[in-house]
N, C-alpha and C positions, 0 to 999 in steps of 0.2 A: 212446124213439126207435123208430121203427115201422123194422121188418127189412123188409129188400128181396125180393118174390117171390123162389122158387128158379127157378134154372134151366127150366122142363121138358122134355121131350124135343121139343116142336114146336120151342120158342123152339131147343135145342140142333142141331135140323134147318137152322133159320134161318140161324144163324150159321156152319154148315158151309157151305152152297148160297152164302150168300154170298163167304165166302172161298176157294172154288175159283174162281168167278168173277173174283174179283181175282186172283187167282193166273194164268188163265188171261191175264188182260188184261195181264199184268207180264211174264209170262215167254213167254205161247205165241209170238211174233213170235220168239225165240229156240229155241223147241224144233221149230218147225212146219219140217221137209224143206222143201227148196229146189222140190220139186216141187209145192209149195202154192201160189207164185207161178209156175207156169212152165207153157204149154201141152203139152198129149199127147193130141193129136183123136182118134189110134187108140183112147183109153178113157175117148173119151166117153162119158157117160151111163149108163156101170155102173149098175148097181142095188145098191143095198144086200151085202153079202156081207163072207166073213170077210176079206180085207183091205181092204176100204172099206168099213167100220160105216155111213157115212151114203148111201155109192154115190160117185159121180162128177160135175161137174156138164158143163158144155157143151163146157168148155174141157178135158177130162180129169184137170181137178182133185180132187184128194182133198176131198169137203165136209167130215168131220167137220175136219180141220185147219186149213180156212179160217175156219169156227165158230170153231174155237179162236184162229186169228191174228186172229180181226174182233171179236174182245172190248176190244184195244186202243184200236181208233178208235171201237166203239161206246161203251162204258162210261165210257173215261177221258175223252172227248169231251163225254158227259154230265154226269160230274162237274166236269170246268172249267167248264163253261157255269152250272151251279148255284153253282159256289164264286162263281164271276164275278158274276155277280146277286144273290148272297147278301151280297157286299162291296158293291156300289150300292147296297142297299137300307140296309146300315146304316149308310154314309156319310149317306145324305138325311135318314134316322131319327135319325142323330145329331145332324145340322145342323138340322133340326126342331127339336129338343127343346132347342137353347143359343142359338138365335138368338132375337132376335124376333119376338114373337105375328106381326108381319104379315109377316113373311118365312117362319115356319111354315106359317101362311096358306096360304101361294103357295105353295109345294113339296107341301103335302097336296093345294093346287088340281089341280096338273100331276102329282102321283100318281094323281088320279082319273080324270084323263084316260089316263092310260098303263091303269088299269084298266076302262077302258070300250072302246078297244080291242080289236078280236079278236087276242090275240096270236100265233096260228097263222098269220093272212093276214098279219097285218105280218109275221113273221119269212119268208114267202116270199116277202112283195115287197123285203124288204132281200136276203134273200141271190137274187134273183135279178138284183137290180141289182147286186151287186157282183160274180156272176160263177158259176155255178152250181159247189160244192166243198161239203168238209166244214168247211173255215177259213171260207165264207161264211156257213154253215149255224151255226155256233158262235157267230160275232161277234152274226148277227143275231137269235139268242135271247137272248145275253146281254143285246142292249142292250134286248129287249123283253120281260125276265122280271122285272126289277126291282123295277116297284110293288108286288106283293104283298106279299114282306118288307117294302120301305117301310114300307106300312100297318100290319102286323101288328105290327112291331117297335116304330113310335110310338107304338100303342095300349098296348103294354106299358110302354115308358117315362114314358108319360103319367102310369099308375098307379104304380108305384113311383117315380116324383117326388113324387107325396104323399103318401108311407109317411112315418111317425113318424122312422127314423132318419136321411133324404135331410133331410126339414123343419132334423134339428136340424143336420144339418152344413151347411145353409142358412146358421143361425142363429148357426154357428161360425166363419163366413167362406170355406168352402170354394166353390168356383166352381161353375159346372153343366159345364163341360167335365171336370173334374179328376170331380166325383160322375159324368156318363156312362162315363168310360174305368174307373176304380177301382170304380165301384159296381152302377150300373146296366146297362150292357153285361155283365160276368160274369154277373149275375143271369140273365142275358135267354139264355147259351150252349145250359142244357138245350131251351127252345123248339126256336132258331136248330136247332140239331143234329138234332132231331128233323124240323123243314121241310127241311133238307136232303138228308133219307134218302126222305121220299117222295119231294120231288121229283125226283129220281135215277130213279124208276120211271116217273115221265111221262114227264120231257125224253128218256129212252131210247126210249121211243115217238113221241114229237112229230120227233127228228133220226130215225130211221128212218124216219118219211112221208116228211119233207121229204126224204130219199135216192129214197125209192122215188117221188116224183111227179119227180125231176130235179134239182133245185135243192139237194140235197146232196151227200154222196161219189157219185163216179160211179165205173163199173167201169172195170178189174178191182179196184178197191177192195175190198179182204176185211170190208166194212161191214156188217154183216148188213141196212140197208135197204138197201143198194145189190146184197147178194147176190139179196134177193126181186125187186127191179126186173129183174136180171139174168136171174133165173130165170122170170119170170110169164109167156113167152113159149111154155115148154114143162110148165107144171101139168100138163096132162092126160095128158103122155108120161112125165116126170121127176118125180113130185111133188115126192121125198126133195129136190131141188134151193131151191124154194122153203120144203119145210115145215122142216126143219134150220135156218136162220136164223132163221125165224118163233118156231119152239119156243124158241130162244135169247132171241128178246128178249122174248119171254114170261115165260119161267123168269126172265129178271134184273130186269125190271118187276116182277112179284112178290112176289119175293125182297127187292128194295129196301123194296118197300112193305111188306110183314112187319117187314121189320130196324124201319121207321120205327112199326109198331105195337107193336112189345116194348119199343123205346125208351122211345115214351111213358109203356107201364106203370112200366116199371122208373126211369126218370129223374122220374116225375110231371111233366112238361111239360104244357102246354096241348095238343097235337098239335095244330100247324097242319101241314097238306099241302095240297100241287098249287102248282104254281108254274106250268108252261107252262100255258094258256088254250086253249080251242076257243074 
């Protein structure tokens, strides 16, 4: 039985950076002063110093606090929108692989289609039709992040339907619905698992455009796309206003996409990544 790498010190960086992250996303909207949401013009645009580590932004907000309360909506935002797609994709994959060649057919058909698509421009013309928010900005990644897993997960299915021990419980009478949910779906989690930690690192940049061009959170949203939209008007006076959010969604893109490289190693997964489309 081949022993699992050890730990190293990057991978153990990994896993810290990320779990402050989540930490900050769970609890900072709890720990963040009420002056986090609340204007105070008299201190606006501080600079950087010892009681405002990141300065002030327009509104005499505290930024480093706001960074911390916009972890919530950015992060956890991201992560439904992937759980969301990640659940359509193995519905269709599953429905694929137990129905009929010609109704396979047809759903890999309209898979194709969804993956020929630019999924950036469709998720901004849904969520611009339904109303410019971050609820718009969610729904309409989810419904157009989908095909990838589709694809990838039926590819996998496909294969281990003709593995030796699927054939025999074929031949034992067990069903292809009863072999996907017991057999082949567990098989398939270390992938799935791994797709889902990069794409965490896109979709966090993909809902931060979509903030920062309009058509997602709008301010005073403590969004970090909505903070840079917010902020882009004074870069050249304020940096720390825009660059603080930006670093944030840097460092969690990143950090996601690492988590989803050590996975790999350490799960032996295929490493599929990128779910959102340019």
């Amino acid at each position: 039985m081949m022993a699992r790498p050890h730990l190293s010190l990057g991978d153990a960086t990994v896993f810290v950076l990320v779990a402050l992250i989540l930490a900050a996303a769970v609890f900072g909207n709890l720990l963040a002063p009420e002056a986090t949401f609340s204007s105070d013009i008299g201190n606006a645009f501080l600079p950087p110093d010892a009681q405002h580590w990141l300065g002030t932004d327009s509104q005499g907000r505290d930024v480093l606090w706001r960074v911390i309360a916009g972890a919530a909506p950015s992060l956890l935002s991201s992560m439904l929108v992937v759980t969301i797609y990640s659940l359509i994709g193995v519905v269709v994959a599953t429905l694929a692989t137990v129905v009929p060649r010609w109704l396979d057919e047809g759903l890999m058909r309209g898979t194709e289609i969804g993956l020929a698509l630019p999924g950036v421009i469709v998720a901004m013309g849904f969520a611009s039709a339904m109303g410019p928010s971050l609820a718009s900005a969610v729904i309409a990644m989810s419904i157009t992040g989908w095909p990838i897993t589709a694809r990838l997960l039926r590819s996998i299915t496909r294969q281990t339907m003709v593995a030796p021990y699927v054939q025999g419980a074929q031949v034992m009478g067990v069903s292809r619905f009863r072999l996907m949910t017991r057999h082949v779906l567990p098989n398939s989690l270390d992938v799935l698992i791994i797709k889902w930690s990069g794409d965490v690192s896109i979709t966090i940049l993909v809902l931060g455009g979509l903030s920062f061009v309009g058509v997602g959170a709008q301010p005073p949203s403590a969004e970090w796309g909505a903070m840079i939209s917010d902020a882009r008007s004074y870069v050249s006076t304020a940096w720390w206003t825009a660059a603080a959010p930006g670093a944030a969604i840097a460092l969690t893109a990143v950090s996601f996409s690492l988590l989803g490289d050590i996975l790999q190693r350490r799960l032996g997964g295929a490493g599929a990544s990128g779910g959102a489309r340019s």
